[in-house]
C-alpha positions in Angstrom: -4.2 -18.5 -21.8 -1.7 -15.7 -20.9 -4.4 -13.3 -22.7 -6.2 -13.9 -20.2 -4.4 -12.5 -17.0 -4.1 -9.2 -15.6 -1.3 -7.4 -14.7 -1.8 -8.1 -10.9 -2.8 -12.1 -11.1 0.7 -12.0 -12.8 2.4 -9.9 -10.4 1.2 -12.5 -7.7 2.2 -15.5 -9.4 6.0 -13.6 -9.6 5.9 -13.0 -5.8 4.4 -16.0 -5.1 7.4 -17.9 -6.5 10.0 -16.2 -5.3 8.7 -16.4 -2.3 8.7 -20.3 -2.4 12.3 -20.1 -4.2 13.3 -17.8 -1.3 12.2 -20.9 1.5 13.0 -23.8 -0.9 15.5 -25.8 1.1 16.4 -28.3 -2.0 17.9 -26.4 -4.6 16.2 -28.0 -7.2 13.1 -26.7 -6.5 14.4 -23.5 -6.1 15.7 -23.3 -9.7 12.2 -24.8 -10.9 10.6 -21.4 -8.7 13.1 -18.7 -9.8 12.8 -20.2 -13.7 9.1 -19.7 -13.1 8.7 -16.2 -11.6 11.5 -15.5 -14.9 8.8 -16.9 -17.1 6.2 -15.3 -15.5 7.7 -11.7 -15.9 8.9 -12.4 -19.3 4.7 -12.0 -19.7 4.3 -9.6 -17.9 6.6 -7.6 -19.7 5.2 -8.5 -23.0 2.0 -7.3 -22.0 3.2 -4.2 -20.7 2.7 -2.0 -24.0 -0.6 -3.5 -25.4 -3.5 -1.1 -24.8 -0.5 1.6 -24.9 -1.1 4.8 -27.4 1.5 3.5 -30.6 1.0 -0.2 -29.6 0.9 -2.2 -33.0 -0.6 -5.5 -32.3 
């Protein structure tokens, strides 16, 4: 499924949850947030080089 987001629906789902993490009064929720937007980048990041000149797939 991750193959199939772009760089900016991914960047919105990381803003998105820190913002939430950022209001979250219960810190539980928070963590859940902040764990997310961590996930979320660790894709982001991953897809950062594919489609690069030297990328090996």
């Amino acid at each position: 499924m991750a193959s199939f987001w772009s760089r900016a629906f991914l960047t919105r789902r990381i803003d998105r949850c820190y913002l939430i993490a950022a209001g979250a009064r219960v810190p539980e929720k928070r963590r859940i947030h902040l764990e997310l937007a961590r996930h979320y980048r660790g894709i982001l990041d991953g897809t950062a080089h594919q489609g690069s000149p030297g990328h090996i797939a």
